[in-house]
C-alpha positions in Angstrom: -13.3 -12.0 7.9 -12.5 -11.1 11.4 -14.4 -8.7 13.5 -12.2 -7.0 16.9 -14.4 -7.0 19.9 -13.8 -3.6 20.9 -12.9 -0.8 18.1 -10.6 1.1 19.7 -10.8 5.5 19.8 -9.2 8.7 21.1 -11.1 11.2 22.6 -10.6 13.4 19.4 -12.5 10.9 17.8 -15.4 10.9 20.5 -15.8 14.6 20.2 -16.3 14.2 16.6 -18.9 11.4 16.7 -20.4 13.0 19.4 -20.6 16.5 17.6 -19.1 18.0 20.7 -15.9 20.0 21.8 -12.8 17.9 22.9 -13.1 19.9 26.4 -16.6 18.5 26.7 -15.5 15.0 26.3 -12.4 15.5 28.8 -14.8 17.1 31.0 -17.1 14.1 30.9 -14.2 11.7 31.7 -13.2 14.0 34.9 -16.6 14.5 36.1 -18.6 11.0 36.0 -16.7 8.4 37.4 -18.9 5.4 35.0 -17.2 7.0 32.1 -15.9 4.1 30.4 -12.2 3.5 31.4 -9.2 3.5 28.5 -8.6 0.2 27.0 -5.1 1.3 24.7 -3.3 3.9 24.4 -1.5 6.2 27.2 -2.5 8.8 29.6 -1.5 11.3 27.5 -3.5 9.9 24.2 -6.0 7.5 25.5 -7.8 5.2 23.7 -11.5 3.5 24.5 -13.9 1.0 23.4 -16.1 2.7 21.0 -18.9 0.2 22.2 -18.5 1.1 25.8 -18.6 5.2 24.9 -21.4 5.2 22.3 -23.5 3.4 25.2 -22.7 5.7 28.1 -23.7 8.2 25.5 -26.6 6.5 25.4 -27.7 6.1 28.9 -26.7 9.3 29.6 -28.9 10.9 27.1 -25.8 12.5 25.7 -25.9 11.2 22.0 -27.6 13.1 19.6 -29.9 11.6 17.0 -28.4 13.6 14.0 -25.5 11.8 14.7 -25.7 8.2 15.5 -25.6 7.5 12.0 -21.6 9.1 12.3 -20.9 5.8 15.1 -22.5 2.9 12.8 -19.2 3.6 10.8 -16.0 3.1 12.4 -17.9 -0.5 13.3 -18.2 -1.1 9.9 -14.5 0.0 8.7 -13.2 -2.4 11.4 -14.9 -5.3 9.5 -11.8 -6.0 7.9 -10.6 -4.6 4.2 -12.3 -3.0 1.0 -14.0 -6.4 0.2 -15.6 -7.5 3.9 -16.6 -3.6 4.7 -18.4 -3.3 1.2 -20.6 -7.0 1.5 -21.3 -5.4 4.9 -22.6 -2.3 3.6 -24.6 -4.6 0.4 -25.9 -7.1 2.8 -27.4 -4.2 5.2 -29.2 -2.4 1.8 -30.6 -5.7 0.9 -32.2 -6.0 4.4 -33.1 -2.4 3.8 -34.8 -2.8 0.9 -36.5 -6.0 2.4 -35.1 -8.3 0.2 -33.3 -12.0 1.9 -29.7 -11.6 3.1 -29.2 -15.9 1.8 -26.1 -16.2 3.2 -26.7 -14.1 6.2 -26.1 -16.8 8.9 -22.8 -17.4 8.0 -21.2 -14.4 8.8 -19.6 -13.8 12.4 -22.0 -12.9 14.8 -20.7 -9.5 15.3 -20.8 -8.8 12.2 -24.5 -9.9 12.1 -25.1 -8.1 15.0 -23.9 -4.9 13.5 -25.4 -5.1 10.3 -28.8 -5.5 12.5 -28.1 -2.4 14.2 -27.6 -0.9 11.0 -30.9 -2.2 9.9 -32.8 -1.2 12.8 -31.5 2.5 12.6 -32.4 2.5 8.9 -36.0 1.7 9.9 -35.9 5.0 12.2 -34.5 7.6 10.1 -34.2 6.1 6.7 -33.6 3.5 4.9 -32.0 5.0 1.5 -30.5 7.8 3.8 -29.1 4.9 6.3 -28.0 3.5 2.6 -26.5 6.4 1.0 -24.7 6.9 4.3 -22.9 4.1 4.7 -22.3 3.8 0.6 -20.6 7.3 0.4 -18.6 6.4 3.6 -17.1 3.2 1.7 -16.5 5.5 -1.4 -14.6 8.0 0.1 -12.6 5.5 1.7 -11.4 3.7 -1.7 -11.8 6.9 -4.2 -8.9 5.9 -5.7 -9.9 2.2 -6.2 -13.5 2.9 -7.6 -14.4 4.9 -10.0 -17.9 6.9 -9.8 -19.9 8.9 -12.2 -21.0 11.8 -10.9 -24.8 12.5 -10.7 -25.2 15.2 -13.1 -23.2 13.6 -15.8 -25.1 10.1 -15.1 -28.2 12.0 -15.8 -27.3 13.7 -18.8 -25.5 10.1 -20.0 -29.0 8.7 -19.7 -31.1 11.8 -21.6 -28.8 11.7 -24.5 -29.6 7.7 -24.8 -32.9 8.5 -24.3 -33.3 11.0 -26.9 -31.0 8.7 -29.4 -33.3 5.7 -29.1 -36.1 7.5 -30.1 -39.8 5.8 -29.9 -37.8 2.8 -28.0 -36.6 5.0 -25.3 -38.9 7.6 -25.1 -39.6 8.3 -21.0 -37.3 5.5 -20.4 -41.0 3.8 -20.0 -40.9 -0.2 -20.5 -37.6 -0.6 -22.2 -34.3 -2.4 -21.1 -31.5 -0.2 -19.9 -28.2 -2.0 -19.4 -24.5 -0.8 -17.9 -22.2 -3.5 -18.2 -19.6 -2.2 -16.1 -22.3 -0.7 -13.2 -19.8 -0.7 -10.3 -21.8 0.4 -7.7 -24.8 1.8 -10.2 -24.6 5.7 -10.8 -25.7 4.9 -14.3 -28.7 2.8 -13.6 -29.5 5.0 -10.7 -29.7 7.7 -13.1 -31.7 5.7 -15.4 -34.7 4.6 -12.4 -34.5 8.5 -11.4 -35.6 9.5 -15.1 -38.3 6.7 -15.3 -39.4 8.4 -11.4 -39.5 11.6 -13.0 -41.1 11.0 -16.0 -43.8 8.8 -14.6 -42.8 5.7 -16.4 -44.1 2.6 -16.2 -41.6 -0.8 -15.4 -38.2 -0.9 -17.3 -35.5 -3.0 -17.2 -32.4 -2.5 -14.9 -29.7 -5.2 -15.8 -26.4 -4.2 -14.3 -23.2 -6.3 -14.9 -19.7 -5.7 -13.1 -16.5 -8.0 -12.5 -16.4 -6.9 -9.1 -19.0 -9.3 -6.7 -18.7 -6.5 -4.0 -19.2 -3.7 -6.5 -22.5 -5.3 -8.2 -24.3 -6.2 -4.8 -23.8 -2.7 -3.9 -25.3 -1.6 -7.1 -28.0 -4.0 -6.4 -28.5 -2.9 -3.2 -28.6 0.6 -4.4 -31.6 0.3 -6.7 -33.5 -2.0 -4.9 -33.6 0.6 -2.4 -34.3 3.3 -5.4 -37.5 1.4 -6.2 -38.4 0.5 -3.0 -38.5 4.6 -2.4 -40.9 5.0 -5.5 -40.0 4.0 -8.3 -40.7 0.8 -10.6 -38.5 -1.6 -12.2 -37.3 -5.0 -13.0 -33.9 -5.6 -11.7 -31.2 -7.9 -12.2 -27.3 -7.2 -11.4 -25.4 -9.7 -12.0 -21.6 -10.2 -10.5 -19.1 -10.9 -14.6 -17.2 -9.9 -16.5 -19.0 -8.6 -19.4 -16.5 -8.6 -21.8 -15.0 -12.3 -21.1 -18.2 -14.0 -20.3 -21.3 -11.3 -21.0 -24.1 -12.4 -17.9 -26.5 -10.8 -20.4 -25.2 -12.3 -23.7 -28.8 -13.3 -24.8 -30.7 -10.3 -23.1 -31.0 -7.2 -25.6 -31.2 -3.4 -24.8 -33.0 -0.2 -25.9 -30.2 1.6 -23.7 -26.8 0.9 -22.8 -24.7 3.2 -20.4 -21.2 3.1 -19.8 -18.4 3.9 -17.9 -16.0 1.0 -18.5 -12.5 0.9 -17.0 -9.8 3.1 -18.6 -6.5 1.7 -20.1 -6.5 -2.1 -18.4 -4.2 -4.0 -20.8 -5.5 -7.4 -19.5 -8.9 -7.2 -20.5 -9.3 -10.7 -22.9 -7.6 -9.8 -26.0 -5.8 -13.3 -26.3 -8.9 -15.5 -25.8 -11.1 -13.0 -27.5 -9.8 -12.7 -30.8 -12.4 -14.5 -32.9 -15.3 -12.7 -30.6 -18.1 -12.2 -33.3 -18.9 -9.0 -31.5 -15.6 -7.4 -32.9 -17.5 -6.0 -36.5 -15.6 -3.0 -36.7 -12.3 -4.9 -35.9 -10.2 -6.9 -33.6 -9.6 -3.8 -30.5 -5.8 -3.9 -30.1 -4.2 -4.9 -26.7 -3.8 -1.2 -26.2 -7.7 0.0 -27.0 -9.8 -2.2 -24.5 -12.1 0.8 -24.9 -12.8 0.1 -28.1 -13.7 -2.9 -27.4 -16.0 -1.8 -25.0 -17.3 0.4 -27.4 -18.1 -2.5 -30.2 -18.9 -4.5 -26.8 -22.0 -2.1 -26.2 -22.9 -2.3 -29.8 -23.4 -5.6 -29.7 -26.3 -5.5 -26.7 -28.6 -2.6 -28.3 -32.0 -3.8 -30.3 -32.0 -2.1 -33.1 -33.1 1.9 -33.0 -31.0 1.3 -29.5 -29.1 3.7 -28.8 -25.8 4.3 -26.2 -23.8 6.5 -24.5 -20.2 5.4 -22.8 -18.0 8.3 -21.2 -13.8 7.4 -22.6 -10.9 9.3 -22.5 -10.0 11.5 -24.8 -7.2 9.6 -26.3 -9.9 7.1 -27.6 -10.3 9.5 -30.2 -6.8 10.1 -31.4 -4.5 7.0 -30.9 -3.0 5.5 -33.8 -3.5 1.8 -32.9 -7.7 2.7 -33.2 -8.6 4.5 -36.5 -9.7 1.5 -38.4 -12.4 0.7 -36.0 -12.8 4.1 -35.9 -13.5 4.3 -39.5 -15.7 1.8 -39.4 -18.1 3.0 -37.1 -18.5 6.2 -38.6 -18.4 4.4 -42.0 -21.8 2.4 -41.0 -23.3 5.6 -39.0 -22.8 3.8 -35.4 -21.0 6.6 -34.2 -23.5 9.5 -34.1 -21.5 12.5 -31.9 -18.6 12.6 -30.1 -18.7 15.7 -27.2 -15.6 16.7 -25.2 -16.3 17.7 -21.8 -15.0 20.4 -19.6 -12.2 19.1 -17.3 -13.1 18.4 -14.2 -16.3 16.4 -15.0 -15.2 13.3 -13.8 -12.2 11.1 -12.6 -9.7 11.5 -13.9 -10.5 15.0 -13.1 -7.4 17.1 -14.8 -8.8 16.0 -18.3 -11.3 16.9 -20.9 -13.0 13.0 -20.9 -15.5 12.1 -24.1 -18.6 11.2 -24.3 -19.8 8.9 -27.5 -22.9 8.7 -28.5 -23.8 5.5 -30.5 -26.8 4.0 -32.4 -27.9 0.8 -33.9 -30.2 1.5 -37.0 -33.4 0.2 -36.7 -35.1 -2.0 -39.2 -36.2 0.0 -42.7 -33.9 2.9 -41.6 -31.6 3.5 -44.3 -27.8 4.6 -44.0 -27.5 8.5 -45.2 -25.4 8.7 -47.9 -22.4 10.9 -46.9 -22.9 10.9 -43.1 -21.8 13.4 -40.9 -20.6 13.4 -37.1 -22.1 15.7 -34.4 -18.8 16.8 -32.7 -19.5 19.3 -29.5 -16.4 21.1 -27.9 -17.8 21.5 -24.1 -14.1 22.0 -22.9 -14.0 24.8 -24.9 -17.2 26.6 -24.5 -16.5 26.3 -20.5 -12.7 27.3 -20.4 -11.1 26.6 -16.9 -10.8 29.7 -15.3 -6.7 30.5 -15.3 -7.0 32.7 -12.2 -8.1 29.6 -9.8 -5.1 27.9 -8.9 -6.8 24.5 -8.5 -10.1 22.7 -10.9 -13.3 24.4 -10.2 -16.6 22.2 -9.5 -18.2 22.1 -13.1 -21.2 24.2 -13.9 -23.5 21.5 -14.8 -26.6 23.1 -15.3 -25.0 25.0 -18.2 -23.0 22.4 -19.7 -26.1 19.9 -19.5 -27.7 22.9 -21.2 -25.1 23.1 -24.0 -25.0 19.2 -25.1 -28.4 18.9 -25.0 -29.0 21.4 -27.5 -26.1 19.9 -29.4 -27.3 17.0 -29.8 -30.9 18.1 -30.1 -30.3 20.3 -32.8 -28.1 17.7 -35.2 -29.1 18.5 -38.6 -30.0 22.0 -38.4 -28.2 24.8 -40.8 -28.1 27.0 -36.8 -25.6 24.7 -35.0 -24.3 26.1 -31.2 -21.1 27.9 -31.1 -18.4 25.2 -30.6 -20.8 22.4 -32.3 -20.1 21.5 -36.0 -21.5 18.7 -38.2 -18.4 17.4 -39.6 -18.5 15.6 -43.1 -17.5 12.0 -42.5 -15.2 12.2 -45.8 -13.0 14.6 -44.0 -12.3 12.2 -41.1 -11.4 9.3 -42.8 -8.1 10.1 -43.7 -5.1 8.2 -42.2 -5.5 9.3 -38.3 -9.7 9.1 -38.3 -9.2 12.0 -35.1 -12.6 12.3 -34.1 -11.0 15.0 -31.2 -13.9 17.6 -31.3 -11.7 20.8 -30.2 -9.6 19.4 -33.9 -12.7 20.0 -36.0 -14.3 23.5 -34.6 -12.5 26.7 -35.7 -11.5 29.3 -32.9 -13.6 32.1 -32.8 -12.5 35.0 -34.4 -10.2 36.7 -31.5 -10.9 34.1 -28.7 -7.4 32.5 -29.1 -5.6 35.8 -29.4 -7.0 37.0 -26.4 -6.5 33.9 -24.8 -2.8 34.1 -25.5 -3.0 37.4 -24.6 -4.4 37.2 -20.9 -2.0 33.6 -20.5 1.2 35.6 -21.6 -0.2 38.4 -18.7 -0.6 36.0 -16.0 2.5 33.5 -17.3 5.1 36.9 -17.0 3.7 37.5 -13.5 4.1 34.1 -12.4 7.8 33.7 -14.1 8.5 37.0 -12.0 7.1 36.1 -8.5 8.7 32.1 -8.9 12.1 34.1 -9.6 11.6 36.4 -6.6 10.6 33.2 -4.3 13.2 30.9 -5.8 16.3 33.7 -5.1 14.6 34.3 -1.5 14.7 30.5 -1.1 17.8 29.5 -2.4 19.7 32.6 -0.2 18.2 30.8 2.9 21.4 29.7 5.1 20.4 26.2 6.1 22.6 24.6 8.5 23.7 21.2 10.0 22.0 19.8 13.0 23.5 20.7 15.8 23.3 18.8 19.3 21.7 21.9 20.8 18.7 21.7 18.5 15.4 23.0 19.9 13.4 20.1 21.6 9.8 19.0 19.9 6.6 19.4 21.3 3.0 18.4 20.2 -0.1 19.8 19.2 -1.9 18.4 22.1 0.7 19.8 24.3 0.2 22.9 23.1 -4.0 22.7 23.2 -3.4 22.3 26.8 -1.1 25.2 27.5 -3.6 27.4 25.6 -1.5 28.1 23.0 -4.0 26.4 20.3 -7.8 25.2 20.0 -7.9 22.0 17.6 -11.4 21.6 16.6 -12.2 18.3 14.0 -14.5 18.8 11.2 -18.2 16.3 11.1 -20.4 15.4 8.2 -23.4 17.1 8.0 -26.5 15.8 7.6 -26.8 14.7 3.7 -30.4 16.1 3.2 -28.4 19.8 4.3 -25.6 19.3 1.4 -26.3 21.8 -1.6 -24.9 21.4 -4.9 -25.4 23.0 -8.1 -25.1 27.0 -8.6 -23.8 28.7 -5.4 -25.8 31.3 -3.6 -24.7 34.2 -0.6 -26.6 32.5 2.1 -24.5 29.6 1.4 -21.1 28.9 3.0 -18.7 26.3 1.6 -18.2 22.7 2.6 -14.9 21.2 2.3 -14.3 16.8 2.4 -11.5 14.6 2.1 -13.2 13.5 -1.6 -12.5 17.4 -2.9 -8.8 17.3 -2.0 -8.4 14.6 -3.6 -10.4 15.5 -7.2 -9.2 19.0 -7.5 -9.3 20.9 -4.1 -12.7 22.9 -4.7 -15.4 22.1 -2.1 -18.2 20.8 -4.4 -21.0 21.3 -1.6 -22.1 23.8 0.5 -24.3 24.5 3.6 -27.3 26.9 4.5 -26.2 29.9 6.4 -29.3 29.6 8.8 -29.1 25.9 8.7 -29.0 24.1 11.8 -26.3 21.8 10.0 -24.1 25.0 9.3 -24.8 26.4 12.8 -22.9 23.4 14.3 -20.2 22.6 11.9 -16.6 23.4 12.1 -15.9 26.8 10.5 -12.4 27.8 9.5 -11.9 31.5 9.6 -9.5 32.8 7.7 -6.1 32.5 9.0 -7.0 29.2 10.8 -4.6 26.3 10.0 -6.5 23.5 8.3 -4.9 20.3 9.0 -6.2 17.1 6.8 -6.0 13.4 9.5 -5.4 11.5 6.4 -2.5 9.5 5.3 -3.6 9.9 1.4 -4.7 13.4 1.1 -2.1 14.7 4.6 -1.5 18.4 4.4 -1.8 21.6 6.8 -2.1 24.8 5.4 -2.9 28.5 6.5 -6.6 29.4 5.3 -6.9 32.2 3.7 -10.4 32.7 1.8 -13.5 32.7 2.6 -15.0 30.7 6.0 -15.2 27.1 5.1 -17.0 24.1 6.9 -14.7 21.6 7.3 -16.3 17.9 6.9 -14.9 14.6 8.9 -11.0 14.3 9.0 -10.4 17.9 8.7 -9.4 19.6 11.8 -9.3 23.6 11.7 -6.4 25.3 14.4 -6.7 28.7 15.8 -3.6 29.8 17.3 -3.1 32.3 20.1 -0.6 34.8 18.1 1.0 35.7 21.3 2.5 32.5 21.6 2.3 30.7 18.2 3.0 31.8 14.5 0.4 30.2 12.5 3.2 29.8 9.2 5.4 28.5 11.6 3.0 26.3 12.7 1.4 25.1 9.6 4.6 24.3 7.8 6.2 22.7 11.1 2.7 20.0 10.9 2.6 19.3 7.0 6.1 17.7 6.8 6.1 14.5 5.6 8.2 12.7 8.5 5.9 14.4 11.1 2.8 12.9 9.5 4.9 8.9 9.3 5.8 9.4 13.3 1.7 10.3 13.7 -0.1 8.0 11.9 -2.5 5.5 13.4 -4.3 2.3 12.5 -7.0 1.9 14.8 -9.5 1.0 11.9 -8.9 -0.4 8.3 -7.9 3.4 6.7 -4.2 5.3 7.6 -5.0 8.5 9.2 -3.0 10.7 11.5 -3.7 11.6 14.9 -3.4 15.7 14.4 -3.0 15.7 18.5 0.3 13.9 18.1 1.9 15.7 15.1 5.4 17.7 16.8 6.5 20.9 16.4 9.8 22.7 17.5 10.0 24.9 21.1 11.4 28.1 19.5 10.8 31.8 20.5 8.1 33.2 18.9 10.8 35.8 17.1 12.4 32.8 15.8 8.8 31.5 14.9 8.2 34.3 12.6 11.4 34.0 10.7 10.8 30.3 9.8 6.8 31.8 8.7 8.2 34.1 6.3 10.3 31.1 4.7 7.2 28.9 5.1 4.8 31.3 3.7 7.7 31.6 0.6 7.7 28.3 0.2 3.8 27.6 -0.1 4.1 30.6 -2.4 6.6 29.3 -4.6 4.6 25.9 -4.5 1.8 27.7 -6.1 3.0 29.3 -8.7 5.9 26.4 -9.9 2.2 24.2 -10.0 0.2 27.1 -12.0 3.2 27.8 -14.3 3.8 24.8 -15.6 -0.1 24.0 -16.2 0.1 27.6 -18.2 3.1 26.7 -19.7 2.2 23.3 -21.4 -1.7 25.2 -22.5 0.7 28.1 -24.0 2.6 25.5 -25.9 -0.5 24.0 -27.5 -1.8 27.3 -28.3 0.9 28.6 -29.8 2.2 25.4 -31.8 -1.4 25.7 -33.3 -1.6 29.3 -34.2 2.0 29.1 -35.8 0.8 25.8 -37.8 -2.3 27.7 -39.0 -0.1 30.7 -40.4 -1.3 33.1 -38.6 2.0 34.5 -37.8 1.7 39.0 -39.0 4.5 41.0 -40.2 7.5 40.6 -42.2 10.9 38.9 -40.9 
């Protein structure tokens, strides 16, 4: 692991950490002559040692507290890769939570030095905010390398266990709770917050995951939990859990899972005779099933767990016979399908099983039935939003409790039935709950209705688009073409303001139900899950006063490589977090379609990218557009503006489509076609 002496960035960057205007920083640079001189870079795009600024910052009284947090991370992202930044981030939690960093004094002493710093600021403002910061930074980095279980659904994972262990589990209070695949400990986070909650007494956290880097996070993580008020006895432990368990003699009350999806290489060769495999050898193809028998095998008995699988877990071919089996011996208590959206991956509707382990004296009920609970259902997505909404959680937490907590009655939920276990043992054992719950009378006809509605309009308005488009006369290029300039050419004419979004403070974030004196936040981490902003800020807050606010017809421009697009804003004002950048033309001299589609092309953001630190992002100052009259502007808008609208509705169409198909295939399987030939 190799640390750079000096991490190098632009003054873009600087106004960001800083939580200043661009012009305040160039105005700094003009005006004191000890303003640290450019180390990289050009005249034109200067670049500076990050070290050098944050302490003239300093000395001149110019940093603000609410920020410094914002400069600790750049530091850390030029540690090196996933793997160095993450033991970084671990080893400063440790410290945090006071515990011995071992191996501390054989890292590099910059690396040392920064994870002192770290430390130190912790101490000041927070050590599980300090934490949390850094941890969420290293997430939203690698959301596409580690999966996460959001909060909400970690608590209800660990309610439902709770609930299904019965006397064992009851409070969560002096009773083992195991996740065998922790990653960086949502699940046993959720677990320590119930025992907090409930007043508890000491249970026990045991946390298993493949990844070293991923399980001294998770350590980290709760240490810190407990240190903040809670109480347990903790022990993660770097394995993998199904090839060699690091808790193979250490029973639970509660196990929580959210193993890896679809990994083909997960032991099947050297764990045939395995004897936790007593519903059946999992096929190569179902390594979640053998996470399922897996979890099984590490409940006491009256233990009860809950993993969160794909929905094809349910269905596939290659899995009924262990399928059978568990609902055969009463394992397999409910299955609940959740609304899409709940968790990666986000577009479908993921399961959640609910297992238990009789306990001793408890006999098997002859004829057993399976809870099955159709969440997706009850909360349809709403067809008018082009994009996945931010799930309501408080109602579907509502919905599966009483679900679950209502198992046996004769007044089940809409959308919940008891099924008869006879009836799913037949040769395909689908335990799909949407498979087992009738339609309400008239919900699927009106359904069909309102798709048809909105599937004619969007057939019509992709027609319109598509013979607008393909009439456009598009020519060779000529030698006379229209030279390029760039967005920070144009900021200096006046033409545009470029303003780059910040994090606020994580203590102003609000989730849950949204309210009017709240105004949207939009991250990096919601592009990429969906598009929806997923928090929101206080109107009146101080953290809302001073964030980046695009108004509608601002251009909102993304500065990174995985989730690069520019777009003209058209709802309602939106916060913009770090790596957004909002642009307010001056129409006089700019179009803002024109401008927007110009940015977002795909060669413009190659020629722009930048590695100053371990992530790809793109300098927005350096992305080109063409010189053109403004007349000639607006012509290219209107064919821009076509073209994102012809995006929209090709996307929307064929979601439509392929949920009319379904529909449709069922109803006509039923027979519930009317009317003579």
């Amino acid at each position: 692991m190799t640390t750079p002496r000096a991490v190098p960035v632009t003054l873009a960057e600087i106004a960001r950490l800083a939580g200043v205007g661009r012009a305040a920083v160039s105005n700094w640079r003009r005006r004191h002559p000890a303003f640290p001189q450019r180390i990289a870079g050009t005249d034109v795009n200067p670049q500076f040692s990050m070290t050098d600024v944050e302490n003239w910052l300093r000395e001149n009284k110019k940093l603000q507290k609410s920020v410094e947090r914002e400069w600790l991370w750049p530091h850390f992202e030029a540690l090196g890769g996933r793997d160095e930044t993450g033991d970084a981030v671990a080893r400063t939690g440790r410290l945090l939570a006071s515990q011995e960093d071992e191996e501390g004094g054989q890292l590099p002493p910059e690396a040392r030095e920064l994870i002192d710093r770290a430390v130190q600021l912790g101490r000041r403002e927070g050590e599980a905010e300090t934490f949390s910061f850094l941890l969420r930074r290293w997430l939203d980095v690698h959301v596409r390398q580690v999966a996460t279980t959001p909060e909400p659904l970690a608590a209800l994972m660990a309610d439902l266990a709770r609930g299904a262990a019965g006397s064992a589990g009851s409070g969560l209070d002096s009773v083992t709770i195991m996740d065998p695949a922790c990653g960086t400990g949502h699940l046993l986070v959720a677990a320590a917050e119930a025992v907090k909650a409930a007043g508890g007494g000491e249970p026990t956290l045991l946390g298993g995951d493949r990844d070293p880097v991923l399980a001294a996070l998770a350590d980290a993580r709760l240490r810190l939990t407990e240190r903040e008020g809670g109480r347990a006895l903790i022990d993660v432990r770097a394995g993998d859990s199904l090839r060699d368990d690091p808790f193979a003699d250490q029973p639970a009350d509660i196990v929580l899972c959210n193993p890896p999806f679809s990994e083909r290489d997960w032991g099947y060769e050297e764990l045939a005779t395995d004897a936790r495999w007593s519903h059946g050898l999992p096929p190569r193809t179902e390594p979640e099933l053998a996470w399922v028998q897996h979890c099984l095998s590490q409940l006491r008995p009256g233990g009860a767990a809950v993993l969160l699988l794909p929905p094809a877990v349910a269905a596939r071919k290659a899995g009924r016979r262990i399928r059978g089996s568990l609902l055969r011996t009463g394992h397999l208590q409910a299955v609940v399908a959740l609304p899409p959206g709940c968790a990666a991956p986000h577009s479908v509707s993921l399961h959640l099983w609910l297992l238990r382990l009789p306990a001793p004296g408890e006999e098997k009920e002859a004829g057993g039935r399976l809870l099955v609970a159709d969440a997706a259902s009850r909360f349809p997505r709403d067809s008018t939003r082009e994009s996945t909404p931010a799930p309501d959680w408080a109602a579907i937490s509502a919905f599966v409790r009483e679900a679950v907590e209502q198992a046996g009655s004769a007044q089940l939920p809409a959308y919940v039935r008891q099924v008869p276990v006879i009836e799913l043992l037949d040769d395909e054992v689908d335990l799909t709950p949407g498979r087992h719950i009738a339609p309400f009378p008239g919900t699927v006809a009106l359904r069909l209705a309102e798709s048809w509605r909105e599937f004619t309009g969007l057939a019509a308005g992709v027609d319109r688009s598509a013979r607008l488009l393909a009439a456009l006369d598009l020519t060779a290029a000529t030698a006379g073409a229209p030279t390029a300039t760039t967005v920070a050419e144009l900021a200096r004419a006046g033409a545009l303001t470029l303003r780059g979004g910040q994090q606020p403070p994580e203590e102003s974030i609000r989730t849950g139900p949204p309210s009017d004196d709240e105004i949207p936040l939009l991250t990096v981490p919601d592009l990429l899950v969906g598009g929806e902003p997923r928090g929101r800020l206080a109107l009146h807050d101080a953290a809302a006063l001073d964030a980046v606010i695009a108004e509608h017809g601002d251009i909102v421009v993304v500065g990174v490589t995985r989730a690069f697009s520019a777009w003209v804003h058209e709802g309602p004002p939106t916060a913009l977090g770090p790596q957004l950048h909002a642009v307010r033309v001056q129409p006089e001299q700019l179009d803002a379609w024109f401008l927007a589609g110009s940015l977002r092309a795909p060669a413009n953001a190659r020629q722009a990218g930048t590695h100053t630190t371990s992530s790809s992002r793109i300098d927005v100052r350096r992305l080109q557009v063409r010189q053109v009259p403004l007349g000639e502007q607006r012509r290219y808008g209107e064919a821009f503006r076509e073209l994102a609208a012809f995006e929209r509705s090709v996307r929307r169409a064929a979601d439509l489509g392929t949920d009319l198909v379904r529909d449709l295939g069922d109803e006509l399987a039923a027979g519930r076609l009317t009317g003579g030939a």
